[in-house]
C-alpha positions in Angstrom: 12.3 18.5 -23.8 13.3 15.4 -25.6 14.2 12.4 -23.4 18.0 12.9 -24.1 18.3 16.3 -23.0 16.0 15.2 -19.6 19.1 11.9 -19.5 21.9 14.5 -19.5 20.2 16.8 -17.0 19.7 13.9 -14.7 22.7 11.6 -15.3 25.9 13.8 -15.1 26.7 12.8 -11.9 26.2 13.5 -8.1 27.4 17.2 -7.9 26.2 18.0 -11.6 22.9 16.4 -12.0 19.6 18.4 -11.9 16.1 17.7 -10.6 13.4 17.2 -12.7 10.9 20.5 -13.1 7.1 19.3 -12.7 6.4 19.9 -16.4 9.8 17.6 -17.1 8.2 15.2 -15.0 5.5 14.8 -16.8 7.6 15.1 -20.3 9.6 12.1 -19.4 6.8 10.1 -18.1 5.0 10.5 -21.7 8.1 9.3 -23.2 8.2 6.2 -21.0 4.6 5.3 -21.3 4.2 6.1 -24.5 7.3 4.5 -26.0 9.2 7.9 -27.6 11.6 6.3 -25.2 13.9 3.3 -26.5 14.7 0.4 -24.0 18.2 1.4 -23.4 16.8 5.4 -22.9 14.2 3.5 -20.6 16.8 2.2 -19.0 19.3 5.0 -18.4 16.4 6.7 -17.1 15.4 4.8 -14.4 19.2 3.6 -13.3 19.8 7.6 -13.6 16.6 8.4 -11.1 17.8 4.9 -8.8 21.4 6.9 -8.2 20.2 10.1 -8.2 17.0 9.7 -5.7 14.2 11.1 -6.6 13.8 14.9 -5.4 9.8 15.6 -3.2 8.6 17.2 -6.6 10.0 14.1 -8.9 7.8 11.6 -6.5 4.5 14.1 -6.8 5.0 15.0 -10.8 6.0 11.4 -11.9 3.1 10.4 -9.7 0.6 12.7 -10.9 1.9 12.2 -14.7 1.2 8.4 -14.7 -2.3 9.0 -13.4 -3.4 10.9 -16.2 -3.0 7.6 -18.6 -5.7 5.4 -16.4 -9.4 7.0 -15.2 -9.7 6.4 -10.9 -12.1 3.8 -10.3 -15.9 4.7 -9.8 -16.1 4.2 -5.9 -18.5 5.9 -4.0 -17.4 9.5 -2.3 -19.9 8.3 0.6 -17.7 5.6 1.8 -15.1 6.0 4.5 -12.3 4.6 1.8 -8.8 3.9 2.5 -6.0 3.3 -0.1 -3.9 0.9 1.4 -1.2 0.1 -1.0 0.9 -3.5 -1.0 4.0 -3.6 -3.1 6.4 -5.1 -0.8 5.9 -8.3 0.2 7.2 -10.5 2.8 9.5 -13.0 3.9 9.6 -13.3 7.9 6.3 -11.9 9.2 2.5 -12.9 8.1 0.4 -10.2 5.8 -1.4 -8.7 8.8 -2.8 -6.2 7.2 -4.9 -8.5 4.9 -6.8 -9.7 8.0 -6.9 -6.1 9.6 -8.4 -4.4 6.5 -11.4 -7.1 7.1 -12.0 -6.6 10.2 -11.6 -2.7 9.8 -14.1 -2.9 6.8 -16.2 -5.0 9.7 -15.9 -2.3 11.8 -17.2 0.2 9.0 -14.2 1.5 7.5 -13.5 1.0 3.7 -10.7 -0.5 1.8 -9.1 -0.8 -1.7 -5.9 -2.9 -0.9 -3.8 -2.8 -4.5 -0.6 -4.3 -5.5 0.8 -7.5 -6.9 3.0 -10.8 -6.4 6.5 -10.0 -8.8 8.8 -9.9 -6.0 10.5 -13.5 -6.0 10.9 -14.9 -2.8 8.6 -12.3 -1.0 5.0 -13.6 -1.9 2.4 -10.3 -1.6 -0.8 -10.2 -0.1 -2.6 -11.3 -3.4 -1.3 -14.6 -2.6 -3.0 -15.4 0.5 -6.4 -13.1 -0.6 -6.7 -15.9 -3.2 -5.9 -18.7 -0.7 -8.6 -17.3 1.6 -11.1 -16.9 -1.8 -11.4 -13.5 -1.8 -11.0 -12.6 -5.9 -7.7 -10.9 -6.6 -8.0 -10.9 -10.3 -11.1 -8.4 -11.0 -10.4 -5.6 -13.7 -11.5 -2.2 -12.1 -14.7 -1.8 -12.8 -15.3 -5.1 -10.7 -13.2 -3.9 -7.9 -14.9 -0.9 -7.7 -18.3 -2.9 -7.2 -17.1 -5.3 -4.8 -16.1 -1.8 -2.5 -18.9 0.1 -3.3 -21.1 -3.1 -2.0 -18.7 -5.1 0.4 -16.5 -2.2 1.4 -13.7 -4.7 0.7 -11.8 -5.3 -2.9 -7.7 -6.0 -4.4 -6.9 -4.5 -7.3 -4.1 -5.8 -9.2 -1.5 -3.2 -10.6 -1.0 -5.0 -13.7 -4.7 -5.0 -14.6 -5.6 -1.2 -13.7 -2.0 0.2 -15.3 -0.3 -2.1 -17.6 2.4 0.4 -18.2 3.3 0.7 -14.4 3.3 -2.8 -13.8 5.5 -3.1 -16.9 8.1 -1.2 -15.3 8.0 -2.5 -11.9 8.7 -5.7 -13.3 12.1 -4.3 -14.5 13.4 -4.9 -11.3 13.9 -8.6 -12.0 16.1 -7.4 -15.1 18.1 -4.8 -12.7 17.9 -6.4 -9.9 17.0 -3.4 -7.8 13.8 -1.3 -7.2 13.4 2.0 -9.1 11.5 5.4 -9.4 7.9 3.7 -10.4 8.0 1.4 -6.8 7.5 4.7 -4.8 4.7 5.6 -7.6 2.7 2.5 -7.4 2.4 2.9 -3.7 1.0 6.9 -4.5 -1.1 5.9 -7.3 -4.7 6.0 -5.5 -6.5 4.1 -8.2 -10.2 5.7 -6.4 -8.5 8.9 -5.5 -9.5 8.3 -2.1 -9.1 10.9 0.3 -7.4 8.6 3.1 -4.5 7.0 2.2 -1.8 5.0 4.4 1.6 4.0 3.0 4.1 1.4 3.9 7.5 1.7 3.1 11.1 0.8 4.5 13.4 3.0 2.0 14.5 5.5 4.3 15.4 8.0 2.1 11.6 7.9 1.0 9.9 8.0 4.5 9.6 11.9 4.4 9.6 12.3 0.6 6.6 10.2 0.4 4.3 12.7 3.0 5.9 15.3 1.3 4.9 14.4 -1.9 1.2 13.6 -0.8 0.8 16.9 0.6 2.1 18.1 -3.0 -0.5 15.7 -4.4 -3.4 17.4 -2.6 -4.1 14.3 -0.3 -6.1 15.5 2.7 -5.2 12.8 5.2 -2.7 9.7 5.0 -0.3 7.7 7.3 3.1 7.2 6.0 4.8 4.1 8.0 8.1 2.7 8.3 6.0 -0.2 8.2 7.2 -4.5 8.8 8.9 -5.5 6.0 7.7 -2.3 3.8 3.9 -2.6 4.4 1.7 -0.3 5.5 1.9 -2.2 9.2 2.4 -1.2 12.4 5.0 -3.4 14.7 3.8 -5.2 17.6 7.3 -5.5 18.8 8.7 -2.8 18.5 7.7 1.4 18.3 6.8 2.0 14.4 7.7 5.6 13.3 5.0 7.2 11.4 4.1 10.9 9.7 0.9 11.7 10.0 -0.6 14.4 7.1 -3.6 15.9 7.5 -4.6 19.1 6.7 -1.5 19.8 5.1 0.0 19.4 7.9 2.7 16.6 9.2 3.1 15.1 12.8 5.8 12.7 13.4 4.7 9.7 15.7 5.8 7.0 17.4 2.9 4.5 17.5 3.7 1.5 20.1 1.6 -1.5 21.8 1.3 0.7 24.6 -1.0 2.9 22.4 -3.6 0.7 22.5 -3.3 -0.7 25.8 -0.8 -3.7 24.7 2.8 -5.2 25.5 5.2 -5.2 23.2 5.0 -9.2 21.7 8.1 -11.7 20.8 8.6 -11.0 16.9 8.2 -14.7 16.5 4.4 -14.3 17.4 4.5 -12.3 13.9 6.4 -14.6 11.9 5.1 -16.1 8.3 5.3 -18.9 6.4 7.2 -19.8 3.6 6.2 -19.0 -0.2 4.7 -22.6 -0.9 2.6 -22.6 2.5 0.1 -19.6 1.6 -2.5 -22.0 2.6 -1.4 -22.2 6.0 -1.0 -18.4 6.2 -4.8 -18.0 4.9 -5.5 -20.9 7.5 -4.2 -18.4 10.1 -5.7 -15.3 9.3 -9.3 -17.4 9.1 -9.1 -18.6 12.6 -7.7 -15.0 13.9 -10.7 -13.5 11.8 -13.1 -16.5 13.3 -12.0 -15.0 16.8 -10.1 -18.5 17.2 -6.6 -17.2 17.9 -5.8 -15.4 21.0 -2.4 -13.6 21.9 -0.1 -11.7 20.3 -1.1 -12.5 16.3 -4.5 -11.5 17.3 -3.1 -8.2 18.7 -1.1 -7.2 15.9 -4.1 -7.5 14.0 -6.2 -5.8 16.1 -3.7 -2.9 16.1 -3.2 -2.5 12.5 -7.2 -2.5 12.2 -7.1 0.1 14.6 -4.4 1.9 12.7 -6.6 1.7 9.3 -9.9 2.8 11.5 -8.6 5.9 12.9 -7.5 6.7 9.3 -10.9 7.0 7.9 -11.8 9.1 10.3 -13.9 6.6 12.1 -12.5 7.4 15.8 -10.4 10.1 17.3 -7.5 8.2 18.6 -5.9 4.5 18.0 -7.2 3.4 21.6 -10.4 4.6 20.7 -10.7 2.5 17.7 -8.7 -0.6 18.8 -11.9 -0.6 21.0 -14.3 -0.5 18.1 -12.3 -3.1 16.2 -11.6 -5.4 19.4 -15.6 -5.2 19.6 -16.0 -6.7 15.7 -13.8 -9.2 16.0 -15.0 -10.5 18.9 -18.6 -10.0 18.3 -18.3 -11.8 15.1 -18.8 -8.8 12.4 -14.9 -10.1 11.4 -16.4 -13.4 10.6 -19.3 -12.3 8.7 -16.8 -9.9 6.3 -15.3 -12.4 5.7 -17.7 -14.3 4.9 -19.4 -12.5 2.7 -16.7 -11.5 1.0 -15.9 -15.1 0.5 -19.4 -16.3 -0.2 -20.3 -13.6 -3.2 -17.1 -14.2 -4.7 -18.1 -17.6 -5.8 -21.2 -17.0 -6.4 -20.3 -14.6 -8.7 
C-alpha cells in the first residue's frame, strides 16, 4: 500500500478514519525508515496517528516493524534482565529509578535502562548516570558487555536506532509527543523477557500491556509511573498492570506494600536541569546508605518493584527485604562502585 493510500485511511477524520492492519503497520513503517516517505508525508503521518490514537495492534505492529531494522543486543539469556525504559524525564521529582536499578542489580537482578536527554526542560536519567560516571555513551555492543559483566548498562536511543531517535526528536518541531514515544518505550533492545514500563498518557496505560502481550512478552509491569517513569509513588497508591503469562492483573501498589507510610511528595522532589551534580550527589549518599527517610524509601521500593520483576522474589515485601538488606549491607555501594571504577578504567 503506498504511504498515500495508508494517509487517507488514517486521516479522514474521527468517524471515518481506519486502523492500521499489522502488515499496514509494517508498510508504513518501511516507508518512514526508509525514506519512500517525504517530510511533509512524514509529517501528516505522525500528526494523523497523534489525533487519531494509536489502536492495541498499531502500538504492537509499529513496534515490531521498527525492530526488524536494528539486531537486539547480545546479552546473556542466563541473566535475570529487565528492560526498564526512560523516555520521560523529569522536572519536580529526582530519577529514583537510576539509584534503584543499582541497588536491584546489587541485589542480583539485571538491568538495561535505555533512553535519552531531548526533552527541554525535563533532563533524563542519562544526565545524572554521567554525573555519577557511569558511561551513557556506549554503542551496543559495549552496553551489552557492561550487562553481561556488571549487570548494569544505559543505552542511548540515538546510538542503537538512529531512525527512532530521529523521529522522537520531532517533537521539538511539533511540539507534542507522537506514535514512535510509546515505541521507544517497547523497543527491548536485548529482547529481554521482563520488561517494566513507565508512562503517564492515559490513553496508553492499557494499550501498552495490551500490546506486550501482542508482542509475546512473558512478564512486564506497566505503571502509571511519577512523572512518566517506570516508578512507583511513595506518596501516593501507583496503579499498575501486571502481564504475565498472558495474563493481566490490575494493581494498586502503595507504601503499605512494603511495610511503609505514605511520605510528603517534597521528600521526592528534584533539582533543577543545571544542578545534576547535586542530584548524582544525592543518589551517591542514598546508595552509600548515608540518607535515611523517605528518599531512601522510595528507592528502596522501586528496587523492590524491579526485583520482583525478574522474578527474584514472590512478592514486593518479599524483595524490599532483599534490597533493604543490599543497601544496607553495602552490596549498593560496591555496584556502584564498580560500575564507576571500570568505567574509567576503561
Amino acid at each position: 500500500m503506498p504511504i498515500q493510500d495508508i494517509l487517507a485511511k488514517i486521516a479522514k477524520g474521527p468517524k471515518a478514519s481506519k486502523d492500521l492492519t499489522w502488515d499496514e503497520c509494517k508498510q508504513a513503517m518501511k516507508a518512514l525508515i526508509e525514506g519512500e516517505a517525504s517530510p511533509a508525508q512524514v509529517g501528516a503521518f505522525l500528526i494523523a496517528m497523534r489525533f487519531k490514537t494509536e489502536s492495541v495492534t498499531e502500538l504492537a505492529g509499529l513496534t515490531a516493524a521498527a525492530r526488524q531494522y536494528v539486531p537486539p543486543l547480545a546479552v546473556s539469556r542466563g541473566l535475570a534482565l529487565v528492560d526498564v525504559p526512560s523516555y520521560a524525564g523529569k522536572q519536580d521529582t529526582f530519577h529514583a529509578i537510576v539509584a534503584a536499578s543499582i541497588v536491584a542489580v546489587a541485589a542480583g537482578a539485571a538491568v538495561l535502562m535505555h533512553g535519552y536527554d531531548g526533552i527541554p526542560g525535563r533532563p533524563g536519567s542519562a544526565g545524572v548516570l554521567k554525573a555519577l560516571g557511569i558511561p551513557v555513551d556506549g554503542d551496543p555492543k559495549m552496553v551489552a558487555e557492561d550487562v553481561n559483566q556488571k549487570g548494569f548498562g544505559y543505552l542511548d536511543i540515538g546510538l542503537y536506532h538512529p531512525p527512532v531517535f530521529r523521529f522522537l526528536e520531532m517533537r521539538q518541531e511539533f511540539g507534542v509527543r507522537n506514535v514512535f514515544h510509546p515505541i521507544a518505550r517497547l523497543l527491548n533492545p536485548a529482547r529481554a523477557s521482563v520488561q517494566v514500563v513507565g508512562l503517564s498518557h492515559p490513553p496508553h496505560f492499557e494499550k501498552t500491556a495490551e500490546a506486550l502481550r501482542i508482542l509475546g512478552c512473558p512478564r512486564a509491569l506497566v505503571i502509571r509511573g511519577v512523572e512518566g517513569d517506570p516508578e512507583l509513588s511513595a506518596s501516593m497508591e501507583t496503579r499498575v498492570l501486571e502481564l504475565r503469562d498472558e495474563r493481566i492483573t490490575p494493581l494498586g501498589v502503595s507504601p503499605k506494600d512494603f511495610k511503609l507510610t505514605f511520605i510528603p511528595s517534597r521528600e521526592m522532589a528534584g533539582f533543577p536541569p543545571d544542578q545534576r551534580d547535586k542530584e548524582a550527589d544525592l543518589l551517591r549518599r542514598i546508595l552509600q546508605n548515608r540518607v535515611q527517610g523517605g528518599p531512601k524509601e522510595w528507592v528502596l521500593m522501586n528496587a523492590a518493584m524491579l526485583l520482583y520483576a525478574a522474578g527474584k522474589g514472590a512478592s514486593l515485601s518479599t524483595c524490599f527485604l532483599a534490597v533493604r538488606a543490599a543497601l544496607d549491607g553495602g552490596a549498593a555501594a560496591r555496584k556502584l562502585d564498580e560500575l564507576v571504577r571500570t568505567s574509567v578504567v576503561a
